[in-house]
C-alpha positions in Angstrom: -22.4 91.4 -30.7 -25.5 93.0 -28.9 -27.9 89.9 -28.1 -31.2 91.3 -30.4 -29.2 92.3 -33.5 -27.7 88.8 -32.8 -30.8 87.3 -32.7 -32.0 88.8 -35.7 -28.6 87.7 -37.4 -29.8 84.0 -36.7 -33.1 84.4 -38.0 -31.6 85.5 -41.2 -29.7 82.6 -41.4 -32.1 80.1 -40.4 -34.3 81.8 -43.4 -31.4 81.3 -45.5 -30.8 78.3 -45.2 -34.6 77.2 -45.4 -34.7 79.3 -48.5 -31.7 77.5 -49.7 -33.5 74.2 -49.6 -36.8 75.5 -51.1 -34.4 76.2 -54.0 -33.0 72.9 -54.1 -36.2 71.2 -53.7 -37.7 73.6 -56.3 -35.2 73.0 -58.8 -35.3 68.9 -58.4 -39.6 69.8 -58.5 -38.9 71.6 -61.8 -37.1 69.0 -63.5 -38.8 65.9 -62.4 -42.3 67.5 -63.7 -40.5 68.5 -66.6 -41.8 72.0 -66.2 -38.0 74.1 -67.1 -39.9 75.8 -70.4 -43.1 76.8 -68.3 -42.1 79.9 -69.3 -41.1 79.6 -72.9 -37.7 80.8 -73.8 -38.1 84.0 -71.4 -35.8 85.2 -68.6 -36.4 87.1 -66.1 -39.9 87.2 -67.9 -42.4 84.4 -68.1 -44.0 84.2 -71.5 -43.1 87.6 -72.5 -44.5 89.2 -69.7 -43.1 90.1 -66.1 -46.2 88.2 -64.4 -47.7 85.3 -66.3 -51.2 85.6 -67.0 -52.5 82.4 -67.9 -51.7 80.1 -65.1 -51.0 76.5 -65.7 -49.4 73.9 -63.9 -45.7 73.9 -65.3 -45.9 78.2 -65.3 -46.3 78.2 -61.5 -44.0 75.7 -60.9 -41.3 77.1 -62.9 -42.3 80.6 -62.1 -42.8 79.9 -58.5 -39.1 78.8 -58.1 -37.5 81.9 -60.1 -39.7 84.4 -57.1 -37.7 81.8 -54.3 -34.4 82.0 -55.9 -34.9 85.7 -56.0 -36.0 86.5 -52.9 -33.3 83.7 -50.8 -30.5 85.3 -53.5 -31.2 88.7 -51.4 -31.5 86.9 -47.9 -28.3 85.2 -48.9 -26.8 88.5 -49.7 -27.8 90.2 -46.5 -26.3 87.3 -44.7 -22.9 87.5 -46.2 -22.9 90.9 -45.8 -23.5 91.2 -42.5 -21.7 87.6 -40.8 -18.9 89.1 -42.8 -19.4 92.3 -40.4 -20.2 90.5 -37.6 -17.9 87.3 -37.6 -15.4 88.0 -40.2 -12.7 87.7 -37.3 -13.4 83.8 -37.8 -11.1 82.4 -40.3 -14.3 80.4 -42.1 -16.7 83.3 -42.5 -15.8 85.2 -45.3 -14.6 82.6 -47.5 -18.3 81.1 -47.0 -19.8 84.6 -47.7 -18.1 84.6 -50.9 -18.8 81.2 -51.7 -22.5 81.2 -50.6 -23.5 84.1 -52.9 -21.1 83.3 -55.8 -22.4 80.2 -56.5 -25.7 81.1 -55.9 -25.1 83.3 -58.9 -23.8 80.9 -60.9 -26.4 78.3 -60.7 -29.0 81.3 -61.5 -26.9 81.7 -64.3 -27.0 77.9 -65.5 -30.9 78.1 -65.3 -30.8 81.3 -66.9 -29.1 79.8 -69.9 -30.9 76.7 -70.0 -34.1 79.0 -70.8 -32.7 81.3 -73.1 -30.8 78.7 -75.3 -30.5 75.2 -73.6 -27.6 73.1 -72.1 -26.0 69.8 -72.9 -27.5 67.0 -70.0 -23.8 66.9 -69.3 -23.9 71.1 -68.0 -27.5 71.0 -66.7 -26.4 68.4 -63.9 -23.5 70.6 -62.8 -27.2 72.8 -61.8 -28.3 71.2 -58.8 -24.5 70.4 -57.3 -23.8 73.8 -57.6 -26.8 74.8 -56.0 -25.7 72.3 -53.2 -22.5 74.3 -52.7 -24.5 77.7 -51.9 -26.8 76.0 -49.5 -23.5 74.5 -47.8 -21.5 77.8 -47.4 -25.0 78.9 -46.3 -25.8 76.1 -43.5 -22.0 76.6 -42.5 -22.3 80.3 -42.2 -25.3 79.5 -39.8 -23.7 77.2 -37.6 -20.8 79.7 -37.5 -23.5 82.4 -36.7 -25.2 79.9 -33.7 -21.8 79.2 -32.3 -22.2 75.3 -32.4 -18.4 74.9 -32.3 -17.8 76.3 -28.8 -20.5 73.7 -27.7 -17.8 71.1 -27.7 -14.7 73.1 -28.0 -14.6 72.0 -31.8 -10.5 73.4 -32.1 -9.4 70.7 -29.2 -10.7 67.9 -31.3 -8.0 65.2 -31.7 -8.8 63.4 -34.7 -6.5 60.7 -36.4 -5.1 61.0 -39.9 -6.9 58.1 -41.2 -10.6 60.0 -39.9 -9.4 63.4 -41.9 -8.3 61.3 -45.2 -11.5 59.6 -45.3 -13.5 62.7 -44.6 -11.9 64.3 -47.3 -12.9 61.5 -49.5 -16.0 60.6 -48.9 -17.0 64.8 -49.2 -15.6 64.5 -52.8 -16.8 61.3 -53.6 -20.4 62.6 -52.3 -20.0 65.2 -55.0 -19.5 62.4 -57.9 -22.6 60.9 -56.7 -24.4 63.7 -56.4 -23.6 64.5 -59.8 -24.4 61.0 -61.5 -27.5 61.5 -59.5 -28.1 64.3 -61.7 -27.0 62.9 -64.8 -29.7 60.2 -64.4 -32.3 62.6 -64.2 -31.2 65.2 -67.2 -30.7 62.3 -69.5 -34.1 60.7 -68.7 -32.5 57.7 -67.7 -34.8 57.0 -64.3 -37.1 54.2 -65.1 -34.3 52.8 -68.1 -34.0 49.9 -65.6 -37.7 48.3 -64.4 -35.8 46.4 -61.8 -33.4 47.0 -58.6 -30.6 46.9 -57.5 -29.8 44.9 -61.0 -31.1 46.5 -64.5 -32.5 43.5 -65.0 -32.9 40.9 -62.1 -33.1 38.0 -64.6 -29.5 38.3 -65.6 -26.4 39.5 -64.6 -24.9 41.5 -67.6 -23.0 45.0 -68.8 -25.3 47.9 -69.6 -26.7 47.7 -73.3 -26.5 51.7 -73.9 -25.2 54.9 -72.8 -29.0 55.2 -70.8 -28.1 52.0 -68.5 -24.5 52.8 -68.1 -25.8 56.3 -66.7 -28.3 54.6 -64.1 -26.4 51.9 -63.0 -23.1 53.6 -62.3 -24.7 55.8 -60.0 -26.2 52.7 -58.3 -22.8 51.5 -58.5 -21.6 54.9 -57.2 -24.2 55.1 -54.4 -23.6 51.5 -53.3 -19.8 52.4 -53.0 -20.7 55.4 -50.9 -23.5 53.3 -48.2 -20.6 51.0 -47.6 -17.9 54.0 -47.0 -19.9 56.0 -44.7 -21.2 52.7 -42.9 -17.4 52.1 -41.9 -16.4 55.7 -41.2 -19.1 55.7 -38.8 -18.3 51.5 -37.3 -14.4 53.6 -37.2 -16.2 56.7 -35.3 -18.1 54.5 -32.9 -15.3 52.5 -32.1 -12.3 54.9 -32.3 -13.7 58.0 -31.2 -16.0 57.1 -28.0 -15.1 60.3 -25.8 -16.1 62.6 -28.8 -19.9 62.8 -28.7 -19.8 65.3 -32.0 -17.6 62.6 -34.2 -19.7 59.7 -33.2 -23.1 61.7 -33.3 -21.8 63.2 -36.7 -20.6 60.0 -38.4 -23.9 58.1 -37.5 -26.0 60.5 -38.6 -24.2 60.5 -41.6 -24.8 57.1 -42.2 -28.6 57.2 -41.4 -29.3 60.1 -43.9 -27.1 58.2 -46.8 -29.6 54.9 -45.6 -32.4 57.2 -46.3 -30.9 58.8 -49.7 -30.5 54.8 -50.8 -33.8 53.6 -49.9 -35.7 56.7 -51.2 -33.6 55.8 -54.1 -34.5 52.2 -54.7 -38.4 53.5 -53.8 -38.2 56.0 -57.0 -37.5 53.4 -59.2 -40.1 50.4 -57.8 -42.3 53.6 -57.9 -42.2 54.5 -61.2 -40.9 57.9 -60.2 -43.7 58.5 -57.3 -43.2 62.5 -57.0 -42.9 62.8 -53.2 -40.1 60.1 -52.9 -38.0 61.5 -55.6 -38.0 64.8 -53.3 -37.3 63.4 -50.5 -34.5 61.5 -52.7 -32.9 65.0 -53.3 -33.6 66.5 -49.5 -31.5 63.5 -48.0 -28.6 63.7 -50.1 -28.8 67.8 -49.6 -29.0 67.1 -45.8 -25.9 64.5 -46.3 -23.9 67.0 -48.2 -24.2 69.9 -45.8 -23.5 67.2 -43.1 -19.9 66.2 -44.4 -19.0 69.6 -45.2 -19.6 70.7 -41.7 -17.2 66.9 -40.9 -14.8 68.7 -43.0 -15.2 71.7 -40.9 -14.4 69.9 -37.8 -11.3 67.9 -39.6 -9.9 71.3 -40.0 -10.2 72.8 -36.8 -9.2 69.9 -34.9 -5.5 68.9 -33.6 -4.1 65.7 -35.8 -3.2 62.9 -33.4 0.0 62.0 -33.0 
């Protein structure tokens, strides 16, 4: 490809995926302040109008991240568009075009619903996980687009079957988490436990009602998943020591799920403090598009023998 449309082609995709965490991050924002009715029951309009006039905090928070989604849904569209053009002679590319822009759709969709006649807490956290999988095709695409994988030669990887199984996993299970994550916010289920890591630190006993069982199986779930990616990455350091990108990647996976845990525990002995609970969502967003690039690398590389 000529070197400046190239170079414009990665600045689209850099500003895609930036936008596509602004609407992650906007859509966590519009749930934790409780601000998904700032606009009444209107969509595309706010209040019955196309441009709110009366102001108030939960309209420009809600109406602030319908203008984002809109305006990253056409970056997004642009960049399948044209990586599809561009790169669609790599096997990856247009299934992550596809993907990127259809579920960016379909979580517009979701929100779009949840305005117009409201969703079961069950659907509603299906929203952010789906927006997860557009900002994954997205930051995929991107790579793709910068070439990353010719920086180590990523199709004369040799990695072991147990590495791919347990790349697969953890990817799926992340999703499960991610989901329960969710769950715990849609069902108001945050704060149900005062204490941490047990509901109640005075005794060790089952959940009392559907509200406990929701927060601490996704303790439970996010416990399981610290310990998983802690030996992945021990298996990585250990197993793996002449590929920088599988020890590098692993690590880093472990760090950000460290991060995602501790922000975690912080929202709860917070009481919900705003800025942790973002940075709650931005780790686990980071994690996710981390492992799907793992998976990526899983299958490009050569199985060992």
């Amino acid at each position: 490809m000529h070197g400046k449309r190239h170079n414009y082609l990665k600045w689209l995709a850099v500003a895609a995926t930036v936008g596509m965490l602004l609407i992650l991050l906007g859509g966590a924002l519009v749930t934790k302040t409780e601000s998904g009715l700032g606009c009444g029951r209107h969509w595309p309009g706010c209040n019955g109008e196309l441009i709110p006039s009366e102001i108030t905090a939960e309209v420009l928070i809600e109406f602030s991240h319908r203008l984002v989604t809109g305006a990253v849904g056409i970056l997004i569209v642009a960049l399948a568009v044209w990586a599809w053009r561009a790169y669609g002679h790599i096997r990856e590319t247009k299934f992550l075009a596809v993907m990127a822009v259809f579920f960016l759709v379909l979580q517009a969709l979701i929100g779009a619903a949840q305005v117009l006649w409201g969703q079961g807490d069950f659907i509603l956290a299906l929203h952010f996980g789906i927006s997860l999988l557009s900002f994954a095709s997205v930051f995929l695409l991107t790579l793709l687009i910068f070439e990353v994988d010719k920086k180590f030669n990523a199709e004369n990887l040799r990695i072991g079957r147990k590495l791919r199984m347990h790349t697969i996993g953890v990817s799926l299970y992340s999703y499960l988490v991610i989901y329960t994550g969710a769950l715990v916010r849609h069902t108001e289920s945050s704060l149900i436990c005062a204490d941490w890591p047990l509901c109640r630190n005075d005794e060790f006993a089952l959940p009392r009602n559907m509200f406990e069982w929701v927060q601490m199986g996704h303790r439970f779930a996010a416990a399981l998943i610290v310990v998983w990616l802690g030996y992945i990455a021990w298996h990585a350091m250990r197993d793996y020591k002449a590929s920088k990108v599988i020890r590098s990647g692993w690590l880093t996976a472990f760090i950000l799920v460290l991060m995602q845990a501790t922000t975690g525990m912080l929202v709860v002995l917070t009481q919900l403090n705003l800025a942790v609970s973002l940075l709650h969502s931005l780790f686990i967003s980071l994690l996710f598009g981390l492992l799907c690039y793992m998976v990526l690398l899983v299958s490009r590389g050569r199985q060992l023998s």
